[in-house]
GUTOR-476153 format. One record per atom (N, C-alpha, C, O): residue in three letters; z, y, x. Coordinates in steps of 0.2 Angstrom, whole numbers, plus 5000, padded with zeros to 4 digits. Example, Ala and Ser with C-alpha at 12.3 -4.5 7.8 and 13.67 -1.06 7.14 Angstrom:
! GUTOR-476153
ALA503949725066;ALA503949785062;ALA503949845066;ALA504249835071;SER503549895064;SER503649955068;SER503950005064;SER504050065067;
//
This chain:
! GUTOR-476153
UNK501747365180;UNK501047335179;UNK500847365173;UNK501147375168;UNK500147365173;UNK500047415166;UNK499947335161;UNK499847275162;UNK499947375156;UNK500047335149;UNK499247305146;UNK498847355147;UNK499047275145;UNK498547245140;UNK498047305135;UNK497347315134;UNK498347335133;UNK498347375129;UNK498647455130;UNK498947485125;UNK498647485135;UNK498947545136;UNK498747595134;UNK498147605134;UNK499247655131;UNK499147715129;UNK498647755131;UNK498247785127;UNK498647755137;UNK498047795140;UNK497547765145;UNK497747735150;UNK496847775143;UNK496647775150;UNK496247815154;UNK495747845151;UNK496447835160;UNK496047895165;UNK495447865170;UNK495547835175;UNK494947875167;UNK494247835170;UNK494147895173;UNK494247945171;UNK493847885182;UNK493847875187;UNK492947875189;UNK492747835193;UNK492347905187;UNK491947875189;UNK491847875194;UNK492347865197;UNK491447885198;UNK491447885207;UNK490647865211;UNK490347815211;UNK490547915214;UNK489747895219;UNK490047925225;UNK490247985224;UNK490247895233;UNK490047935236;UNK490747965240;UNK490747985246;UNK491447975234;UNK491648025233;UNK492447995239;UNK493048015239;UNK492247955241;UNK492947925244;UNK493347965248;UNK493947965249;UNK493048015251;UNK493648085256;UNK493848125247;UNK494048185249;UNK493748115242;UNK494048155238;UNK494548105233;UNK495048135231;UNK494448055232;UNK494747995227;UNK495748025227;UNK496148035223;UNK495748015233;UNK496548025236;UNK496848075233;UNK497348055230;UNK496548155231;UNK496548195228;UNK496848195220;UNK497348215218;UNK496148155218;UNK496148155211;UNK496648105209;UNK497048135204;UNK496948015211;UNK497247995211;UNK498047995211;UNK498447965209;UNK497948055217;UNK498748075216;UNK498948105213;UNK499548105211;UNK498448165209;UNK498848195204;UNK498848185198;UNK498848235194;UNK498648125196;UNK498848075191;UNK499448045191;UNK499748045186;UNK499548005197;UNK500147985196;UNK500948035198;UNK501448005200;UNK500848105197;UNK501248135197;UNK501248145191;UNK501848165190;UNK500748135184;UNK500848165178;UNK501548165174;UNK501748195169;UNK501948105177;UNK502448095173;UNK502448035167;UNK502948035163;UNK501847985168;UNK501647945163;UNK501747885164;UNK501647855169;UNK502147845157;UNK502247775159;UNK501847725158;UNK501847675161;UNK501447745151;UNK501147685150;UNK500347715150;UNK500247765146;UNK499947685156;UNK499347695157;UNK498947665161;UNK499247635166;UNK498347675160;UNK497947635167;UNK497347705171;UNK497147755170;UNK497447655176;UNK496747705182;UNK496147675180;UNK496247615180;UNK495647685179;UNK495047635178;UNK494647665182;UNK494547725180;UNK494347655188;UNK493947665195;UNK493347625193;UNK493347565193;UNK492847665192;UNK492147625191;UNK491647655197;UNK491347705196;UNK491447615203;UNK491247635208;UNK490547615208;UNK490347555208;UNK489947685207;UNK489147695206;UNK488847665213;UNK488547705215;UNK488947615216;UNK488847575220;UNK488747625226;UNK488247655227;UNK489347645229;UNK489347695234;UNK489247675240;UNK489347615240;UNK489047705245;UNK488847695252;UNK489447695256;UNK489347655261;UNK489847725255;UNK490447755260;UNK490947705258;UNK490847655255;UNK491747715260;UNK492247665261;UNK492647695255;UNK493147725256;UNK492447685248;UNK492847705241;UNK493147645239;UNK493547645234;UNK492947585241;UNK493347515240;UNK493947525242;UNK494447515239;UNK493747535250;UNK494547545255;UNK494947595254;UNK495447595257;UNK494747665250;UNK495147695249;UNK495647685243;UNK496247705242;UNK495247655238;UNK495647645232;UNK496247595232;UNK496847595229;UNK495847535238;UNK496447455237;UNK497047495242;UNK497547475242;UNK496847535246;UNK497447565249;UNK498047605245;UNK498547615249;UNK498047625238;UNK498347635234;UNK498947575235;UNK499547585236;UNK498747525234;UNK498947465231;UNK499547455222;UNK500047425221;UNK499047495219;UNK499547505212;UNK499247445207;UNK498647425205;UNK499647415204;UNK499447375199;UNK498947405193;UNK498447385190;UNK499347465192;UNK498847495187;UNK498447535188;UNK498247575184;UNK498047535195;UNK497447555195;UNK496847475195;UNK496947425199;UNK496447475191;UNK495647425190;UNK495047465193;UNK494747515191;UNK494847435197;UNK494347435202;UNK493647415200;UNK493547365204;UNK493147415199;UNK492547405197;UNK491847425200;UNK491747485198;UNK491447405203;UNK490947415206;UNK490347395203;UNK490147335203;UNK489947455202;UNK488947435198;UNK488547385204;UNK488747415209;UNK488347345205;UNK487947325209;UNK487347365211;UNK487047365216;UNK487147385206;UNK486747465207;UNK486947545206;UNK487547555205;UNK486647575206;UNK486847635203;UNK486447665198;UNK485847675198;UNK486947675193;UNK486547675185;UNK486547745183;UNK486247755177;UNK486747795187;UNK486347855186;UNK487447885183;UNK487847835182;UNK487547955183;UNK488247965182;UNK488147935174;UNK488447885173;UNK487747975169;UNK487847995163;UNK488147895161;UNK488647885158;UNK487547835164;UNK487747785160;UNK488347755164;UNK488547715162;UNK488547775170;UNK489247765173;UNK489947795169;UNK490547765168;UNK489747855167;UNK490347875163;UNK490347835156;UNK490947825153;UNK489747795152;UNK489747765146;UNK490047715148;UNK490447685145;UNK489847695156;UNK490147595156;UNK491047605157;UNK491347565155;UNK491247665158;UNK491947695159;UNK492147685153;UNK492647645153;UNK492147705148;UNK492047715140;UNK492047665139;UNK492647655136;UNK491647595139;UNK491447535138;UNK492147485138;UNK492347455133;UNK492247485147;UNK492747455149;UNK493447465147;UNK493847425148;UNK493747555145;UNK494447565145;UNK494847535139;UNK494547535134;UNK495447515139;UNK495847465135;UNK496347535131;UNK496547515126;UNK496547605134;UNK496747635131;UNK496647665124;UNK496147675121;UNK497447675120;UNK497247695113;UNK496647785113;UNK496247805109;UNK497047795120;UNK496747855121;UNK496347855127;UNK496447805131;UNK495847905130;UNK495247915134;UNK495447955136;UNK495647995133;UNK495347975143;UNK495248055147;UNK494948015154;UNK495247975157;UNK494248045155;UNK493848045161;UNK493848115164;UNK493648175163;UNK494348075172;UNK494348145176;UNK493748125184;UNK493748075188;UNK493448165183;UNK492848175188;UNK493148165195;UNK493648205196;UNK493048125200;UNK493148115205;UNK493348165212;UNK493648155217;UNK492848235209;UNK492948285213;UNK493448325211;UNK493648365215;UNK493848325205;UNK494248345202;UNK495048355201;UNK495148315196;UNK495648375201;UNK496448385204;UNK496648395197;UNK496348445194;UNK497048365193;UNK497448385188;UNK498048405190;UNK498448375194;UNK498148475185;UNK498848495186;UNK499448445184;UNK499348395181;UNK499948475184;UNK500648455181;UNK500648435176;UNK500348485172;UNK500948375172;UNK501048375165;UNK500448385159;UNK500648385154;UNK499748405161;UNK499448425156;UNK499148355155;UNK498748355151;UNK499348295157;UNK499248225151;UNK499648225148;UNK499448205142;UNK500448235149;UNK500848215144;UNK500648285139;UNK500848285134;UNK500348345140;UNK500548375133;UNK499748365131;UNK499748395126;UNK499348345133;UNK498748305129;UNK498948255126;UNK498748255120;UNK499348225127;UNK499548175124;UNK500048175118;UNK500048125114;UNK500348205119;UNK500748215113;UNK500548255108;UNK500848245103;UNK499948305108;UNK499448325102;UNK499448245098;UNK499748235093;UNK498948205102;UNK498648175099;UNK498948115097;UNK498648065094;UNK499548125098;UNK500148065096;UNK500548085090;UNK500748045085;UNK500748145089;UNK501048195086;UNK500448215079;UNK500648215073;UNK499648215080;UNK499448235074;UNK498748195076;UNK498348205080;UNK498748145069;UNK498348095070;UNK497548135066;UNK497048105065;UNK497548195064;UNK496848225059;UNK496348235069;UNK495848215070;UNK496748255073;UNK496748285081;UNK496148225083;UNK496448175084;UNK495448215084;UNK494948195088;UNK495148205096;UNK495148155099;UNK495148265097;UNK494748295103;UNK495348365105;UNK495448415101;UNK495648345111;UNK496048415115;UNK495648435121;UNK495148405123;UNK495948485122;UNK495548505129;UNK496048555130;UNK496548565127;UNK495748595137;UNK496348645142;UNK495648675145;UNK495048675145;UNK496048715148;UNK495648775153;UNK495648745161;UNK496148725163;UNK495248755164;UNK495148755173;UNK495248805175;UNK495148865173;UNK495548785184;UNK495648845190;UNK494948815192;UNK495048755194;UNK494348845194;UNK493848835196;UNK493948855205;UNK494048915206;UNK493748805210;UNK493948825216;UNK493448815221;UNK492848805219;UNK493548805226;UNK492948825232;UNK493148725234;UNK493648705231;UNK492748705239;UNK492948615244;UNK493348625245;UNK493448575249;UNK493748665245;UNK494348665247;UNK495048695245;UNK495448705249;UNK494948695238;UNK495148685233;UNK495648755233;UNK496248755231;UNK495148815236;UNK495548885236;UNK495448915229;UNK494848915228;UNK495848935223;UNK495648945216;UNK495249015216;UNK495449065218;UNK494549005213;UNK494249055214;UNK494049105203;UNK493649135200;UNK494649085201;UNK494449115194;UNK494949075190;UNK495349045193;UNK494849085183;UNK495049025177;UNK494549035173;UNK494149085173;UNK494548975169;UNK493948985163;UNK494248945159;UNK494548895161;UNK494248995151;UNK494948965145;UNK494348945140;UNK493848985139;UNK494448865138;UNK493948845130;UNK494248885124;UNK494648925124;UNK494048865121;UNK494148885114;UNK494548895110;UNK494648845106;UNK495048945109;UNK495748935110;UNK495948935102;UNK495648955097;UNK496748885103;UNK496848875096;UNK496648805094;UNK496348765098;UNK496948785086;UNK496948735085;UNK496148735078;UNK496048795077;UNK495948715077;UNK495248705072;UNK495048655070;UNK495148605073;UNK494648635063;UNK494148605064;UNK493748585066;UNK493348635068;UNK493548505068;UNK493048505074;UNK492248525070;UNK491848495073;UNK492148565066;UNK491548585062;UNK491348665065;UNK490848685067;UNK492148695065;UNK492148765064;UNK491948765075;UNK491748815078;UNK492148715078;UNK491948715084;UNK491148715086;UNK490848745090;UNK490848655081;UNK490448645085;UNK489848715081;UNK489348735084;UNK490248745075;UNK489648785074;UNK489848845078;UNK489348885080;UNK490448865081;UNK490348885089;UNK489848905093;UNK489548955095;UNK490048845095;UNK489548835100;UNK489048825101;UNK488748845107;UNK488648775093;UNK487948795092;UNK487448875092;UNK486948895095;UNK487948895086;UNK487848975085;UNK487749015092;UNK487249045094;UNK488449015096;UNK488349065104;UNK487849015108;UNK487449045112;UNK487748975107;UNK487148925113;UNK487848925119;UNK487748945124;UNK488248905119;UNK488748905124;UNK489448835123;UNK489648815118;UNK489548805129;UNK489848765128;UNK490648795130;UNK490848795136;UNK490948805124;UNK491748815123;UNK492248765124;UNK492848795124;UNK492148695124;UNK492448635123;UNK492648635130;UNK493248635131;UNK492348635134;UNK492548605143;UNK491948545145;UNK491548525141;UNK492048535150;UNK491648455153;UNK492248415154;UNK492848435152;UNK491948355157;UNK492248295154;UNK493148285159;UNK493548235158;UNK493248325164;UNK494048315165;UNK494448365160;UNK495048365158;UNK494048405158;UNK494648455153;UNK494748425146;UNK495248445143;UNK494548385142;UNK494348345136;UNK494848275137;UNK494848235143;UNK495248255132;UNK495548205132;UNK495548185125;UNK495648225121;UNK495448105123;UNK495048105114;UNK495048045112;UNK494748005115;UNK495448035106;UNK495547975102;UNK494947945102;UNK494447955100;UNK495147885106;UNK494547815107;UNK494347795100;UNK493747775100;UNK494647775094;UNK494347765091;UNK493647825087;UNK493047815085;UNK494047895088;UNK493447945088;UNK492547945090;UNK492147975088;UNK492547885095;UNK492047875101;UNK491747845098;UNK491147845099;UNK492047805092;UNK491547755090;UNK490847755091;UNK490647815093;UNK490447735091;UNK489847725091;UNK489447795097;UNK488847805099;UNK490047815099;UNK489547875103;UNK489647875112;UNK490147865115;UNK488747875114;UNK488847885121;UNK488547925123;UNK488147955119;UNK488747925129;UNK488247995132;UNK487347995134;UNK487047955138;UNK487148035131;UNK486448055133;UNK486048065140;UNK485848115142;UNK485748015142;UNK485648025150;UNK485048055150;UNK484648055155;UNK484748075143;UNK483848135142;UNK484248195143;UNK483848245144;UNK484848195143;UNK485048275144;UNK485348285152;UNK485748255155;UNK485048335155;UNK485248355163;UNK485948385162;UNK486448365164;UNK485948445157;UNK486748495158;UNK486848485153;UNK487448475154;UNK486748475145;UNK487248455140;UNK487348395138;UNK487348385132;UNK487348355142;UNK487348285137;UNK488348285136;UNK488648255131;UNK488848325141;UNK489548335142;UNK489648365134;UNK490148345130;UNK489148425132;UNK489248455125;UNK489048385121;UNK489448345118;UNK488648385121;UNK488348355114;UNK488848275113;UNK488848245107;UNK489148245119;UNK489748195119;UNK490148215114;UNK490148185109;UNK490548285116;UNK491148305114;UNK491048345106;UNK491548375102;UNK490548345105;UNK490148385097;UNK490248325092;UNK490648335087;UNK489948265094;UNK489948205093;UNK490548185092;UNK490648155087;UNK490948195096;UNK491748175091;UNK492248195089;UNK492648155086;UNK492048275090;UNK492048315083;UNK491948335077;UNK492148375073;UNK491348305076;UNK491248255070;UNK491748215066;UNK491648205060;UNK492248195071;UNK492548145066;UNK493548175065;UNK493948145063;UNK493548245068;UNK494148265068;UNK494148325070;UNK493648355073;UNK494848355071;UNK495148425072;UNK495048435081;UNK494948385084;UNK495248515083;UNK494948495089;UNK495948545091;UNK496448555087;UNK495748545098;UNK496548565099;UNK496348605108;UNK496148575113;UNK496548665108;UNK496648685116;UNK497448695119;UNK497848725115;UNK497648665123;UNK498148685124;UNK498248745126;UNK498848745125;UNK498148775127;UNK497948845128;UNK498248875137;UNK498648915139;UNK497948825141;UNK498148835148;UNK497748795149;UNK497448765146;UNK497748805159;UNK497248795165;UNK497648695164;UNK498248685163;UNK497148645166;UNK497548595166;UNK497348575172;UNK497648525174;UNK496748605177;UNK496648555182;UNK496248625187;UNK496148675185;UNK496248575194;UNK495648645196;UNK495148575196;UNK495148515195;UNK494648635197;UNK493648625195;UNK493448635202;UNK493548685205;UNK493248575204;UNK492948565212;UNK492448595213;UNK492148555215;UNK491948675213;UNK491448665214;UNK491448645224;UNK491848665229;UNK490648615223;UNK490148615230;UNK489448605229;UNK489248595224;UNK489148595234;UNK488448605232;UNK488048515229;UNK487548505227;UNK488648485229;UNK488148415227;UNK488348425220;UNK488048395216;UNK488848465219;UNK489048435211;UNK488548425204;UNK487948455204;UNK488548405200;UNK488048395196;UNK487948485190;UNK487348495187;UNK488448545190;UNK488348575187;UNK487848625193;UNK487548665191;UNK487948605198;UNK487448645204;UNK486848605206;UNK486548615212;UNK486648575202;UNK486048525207;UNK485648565199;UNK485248605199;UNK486048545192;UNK485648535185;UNK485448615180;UNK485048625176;UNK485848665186;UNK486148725180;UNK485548775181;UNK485648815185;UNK485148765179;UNK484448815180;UNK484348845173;UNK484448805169;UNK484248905171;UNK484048935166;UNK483548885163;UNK483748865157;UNK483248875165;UNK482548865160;UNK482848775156;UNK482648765150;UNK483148735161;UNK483548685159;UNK484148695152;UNK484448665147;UNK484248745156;UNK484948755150;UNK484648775144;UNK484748735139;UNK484148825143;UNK483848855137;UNK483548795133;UNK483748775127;UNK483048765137;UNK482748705133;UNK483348645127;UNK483448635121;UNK483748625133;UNK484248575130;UNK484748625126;UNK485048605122;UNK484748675126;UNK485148705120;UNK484848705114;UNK485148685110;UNK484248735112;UNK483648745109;UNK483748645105;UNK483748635099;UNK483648585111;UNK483648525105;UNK484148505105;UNK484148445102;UNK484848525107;UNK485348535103;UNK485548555100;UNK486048535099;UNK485348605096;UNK485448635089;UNK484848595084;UNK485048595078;UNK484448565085;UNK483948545083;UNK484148495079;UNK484248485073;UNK484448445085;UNK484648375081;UNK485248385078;UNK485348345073;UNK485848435080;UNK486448435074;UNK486148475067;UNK486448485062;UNK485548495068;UNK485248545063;UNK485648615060;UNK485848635055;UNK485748655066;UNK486448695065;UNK485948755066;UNK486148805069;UNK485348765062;UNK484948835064;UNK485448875059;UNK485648865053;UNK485548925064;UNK485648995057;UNK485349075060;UNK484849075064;UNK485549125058;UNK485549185061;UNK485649205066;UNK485249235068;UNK485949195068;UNK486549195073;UNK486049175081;UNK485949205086;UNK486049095079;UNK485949075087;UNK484949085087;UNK484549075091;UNK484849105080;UNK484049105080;UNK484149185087;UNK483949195093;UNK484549235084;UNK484549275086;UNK484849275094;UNK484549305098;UNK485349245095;UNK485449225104;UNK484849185107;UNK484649195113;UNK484449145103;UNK483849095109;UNK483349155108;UNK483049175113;UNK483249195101;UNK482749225105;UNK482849295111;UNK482549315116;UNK483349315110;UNK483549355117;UNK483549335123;UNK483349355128;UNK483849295123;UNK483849235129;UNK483549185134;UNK483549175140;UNK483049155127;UNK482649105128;UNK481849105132;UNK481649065135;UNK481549175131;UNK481049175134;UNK480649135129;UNK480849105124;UNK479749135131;UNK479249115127;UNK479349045121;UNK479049035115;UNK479648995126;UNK479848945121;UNK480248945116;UNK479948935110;UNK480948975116;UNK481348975112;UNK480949015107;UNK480848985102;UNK480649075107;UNK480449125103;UNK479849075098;UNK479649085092;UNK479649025101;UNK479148975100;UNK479548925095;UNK479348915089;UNK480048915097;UNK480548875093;UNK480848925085;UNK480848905079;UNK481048985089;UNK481649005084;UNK481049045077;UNK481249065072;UNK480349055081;UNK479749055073;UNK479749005068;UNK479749015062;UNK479848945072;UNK479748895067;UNK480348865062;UNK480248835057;UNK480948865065;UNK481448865062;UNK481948935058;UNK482548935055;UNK481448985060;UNK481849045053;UNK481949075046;UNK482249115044;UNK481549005042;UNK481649035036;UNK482148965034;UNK482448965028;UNK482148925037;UNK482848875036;UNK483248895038;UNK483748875035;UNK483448945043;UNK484048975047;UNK484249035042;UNK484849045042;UNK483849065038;UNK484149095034;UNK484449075026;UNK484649115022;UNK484449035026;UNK484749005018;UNK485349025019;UNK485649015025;UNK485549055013;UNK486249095012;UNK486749045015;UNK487149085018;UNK486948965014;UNK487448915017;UNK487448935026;UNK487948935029;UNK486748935029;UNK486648955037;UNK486849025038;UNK487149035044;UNK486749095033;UNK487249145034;UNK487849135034;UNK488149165039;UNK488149105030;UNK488849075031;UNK488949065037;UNK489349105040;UNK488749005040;UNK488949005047;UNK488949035052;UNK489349025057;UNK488349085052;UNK487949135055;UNK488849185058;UNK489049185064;UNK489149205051;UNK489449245050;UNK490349215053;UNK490649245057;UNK490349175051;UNK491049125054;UNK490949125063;UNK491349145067;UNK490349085066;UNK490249105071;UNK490449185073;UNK491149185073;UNK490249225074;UNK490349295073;UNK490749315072;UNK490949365074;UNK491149285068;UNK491949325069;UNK492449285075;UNK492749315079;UNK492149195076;UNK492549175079;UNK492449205088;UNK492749195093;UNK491749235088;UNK491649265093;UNK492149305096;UNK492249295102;UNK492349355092;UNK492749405091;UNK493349365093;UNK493649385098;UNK493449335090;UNK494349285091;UNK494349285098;UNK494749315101;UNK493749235101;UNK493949225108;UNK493849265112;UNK494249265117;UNK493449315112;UNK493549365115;UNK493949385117;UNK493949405123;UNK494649405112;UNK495149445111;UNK495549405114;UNK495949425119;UNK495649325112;UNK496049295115;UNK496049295123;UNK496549315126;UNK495449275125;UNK495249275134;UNK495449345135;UNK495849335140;UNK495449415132;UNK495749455137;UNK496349455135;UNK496549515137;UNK496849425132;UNK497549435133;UNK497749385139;UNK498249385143;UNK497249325137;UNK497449265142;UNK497349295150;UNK497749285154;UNK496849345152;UNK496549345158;UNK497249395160;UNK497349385166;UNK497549445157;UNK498149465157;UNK498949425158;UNK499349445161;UNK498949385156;UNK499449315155;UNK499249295162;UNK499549325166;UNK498849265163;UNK498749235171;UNK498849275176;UNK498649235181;UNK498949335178;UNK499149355184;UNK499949325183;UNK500249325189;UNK500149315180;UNK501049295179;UNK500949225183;UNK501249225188;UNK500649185182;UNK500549105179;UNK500049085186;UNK499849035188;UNK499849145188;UNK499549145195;UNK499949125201;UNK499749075205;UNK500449155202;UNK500949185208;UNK501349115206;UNK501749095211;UNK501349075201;UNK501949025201;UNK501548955203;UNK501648925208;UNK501048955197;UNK500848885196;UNK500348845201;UNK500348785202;UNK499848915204;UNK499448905211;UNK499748855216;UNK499748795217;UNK500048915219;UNK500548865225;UNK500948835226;UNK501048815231;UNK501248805218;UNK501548735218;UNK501148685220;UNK501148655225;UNK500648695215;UNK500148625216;UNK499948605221;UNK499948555224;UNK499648665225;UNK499148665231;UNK499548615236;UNK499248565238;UNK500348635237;UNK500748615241;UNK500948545241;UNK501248515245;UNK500648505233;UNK500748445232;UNK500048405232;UNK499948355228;UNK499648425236;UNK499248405235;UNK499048375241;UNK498448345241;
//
């Protein structure tokens, strides 16, 4: 029975998603973990996700149902709200965690208490979860400064979304998610509790990435969307420098060029060339790193693929 107080909790949000839940919840309880909870927050779905979860019949999964539906972004905060763990990892209900990458998120952050915030890389797959790619975050271990100026500077989110991310609850403090933002409210979470510590990749795939057509990076991911909310995320961490003035205006089109006029003689104070220039090397870092990584995975391909699949 899970504890009062457990180590971890894997919050579970859910609309909808009851032919997928089976999925996600079995390959949690393969992770190999003893002291934990399932937290199941059900966005008052239409279909049979009650009946599929109490079928489980596990003690340590908690069941919870919205009487409405409160849109995901403020579903994932009431997940947040509700979890008793010292630590937090929300896996998206469309989503398969591989082998063991909780216990070795977890031991980062058990092991080095400066550690905010881990994360890992996805096998991005088709409905039917055939692995169509990898994509690796931000490789290495860092301050969570030198990340978010990252990511501010490229306009690019390195960190992952929210199944790849696992992150000391007391880091959270005060922080929820953004529901004025369509595509980054997932970044500017995860920027936000990098604020308060070191960040950590393990430097592998932890899970595969469900795409299909309802998902929310395919309903939200339009150019003009992404540019705008990157543009006022840079705005409110106030992270203008050289750099990303020079990616939004190649990028951006008439706004951002509208934006990056007005903010260019603040983006160049010698302290924002600093960053300008940090960014820009760590460009280079990751770079180099992903093509030795993308070398490294034809090995880790042939192995690791078709264990999982078969356990699934």
């Amino acid at each position: 029975m899970a504890t009062e107080e457990p180590l971890l909790t894997i919050a579970i949000p859910t609309f909808n998603s009851a032919h997928l839940l089976p999925d996600a919840i079995a390959s949690i309880m393969r992770q190999g973990l003893d002291d934990f909870e399932i937290l199941i927050i059900d966005n008052a779905s239409e279909d049979n996700t009650e009946e599929v979860v109490r079928l489980f019949k596990n003690q340590r999964i908690r069941y919870l149902r919205n009487p409405s539906n409160l849109g995901a972004c403020e579903n994932g905060n009431r997940c947040l709200a509700n979890s008793r763990g010292r630590y937090f990892k929300l896996l998206c209900a469309d989503d398969v965690l591989l082998d063991r990458v909780l216990l070795k998120q977890l031991n980062i952050l058990e092991t080095r208490p400066d550690v905010a915030l881990v994360t890992c890389g996805y096998l991005p797959t088709d409905p039917d979860l055939k692995v169509q790619g990898s994509w690796s975050a931000f490789p290495g271990s860092h301050s969570g400064r030198r990340v978010i100026n990252f990511c501010l500077s490229r306009m690019t989110n390195a960190v992952g979304g929210p199944s790849n991310i696992m992150f000391r609850r007391t880091a959270a403090a005060g922080v929820m998610g953004d529901a004025s933002y369509r595509l980054l409210g997932d970044l500017k979470f995860s920027l936000q509790i990098l604020e308060h510590g070191a960040y950590v990749n393990i430097d592998e795939p932890g899970l595969f990435y469900r795409r299909h057509p309802n998902s929310d990076y395919a309903i939200n991911c339009s150019p003009e969307i992404h540019v705008h909310e990157y543009l006022r995320l840079v705005s409110e961490f106030n992270w203008w420098n050289p750099l990303n003035c020079a990616v939004a205006f190649l990028r951006g089109g008439v706004e951002a060029r509208r934006v990056v006029r007005k903010h260019w003689r603040q983006a160049c104070a010698p302290r924002r060339l600093a960053k300008s220039l940090e960014a820009f090397a760590d460009f280079l870092y990751m770079r180099l790193r992903r093509f030795c990584d993308k070398r490294s995975f034809v090995h880790r391909d042939s192995t690791l693929i078709p264990q999982q699949k078969n356990l699934i």
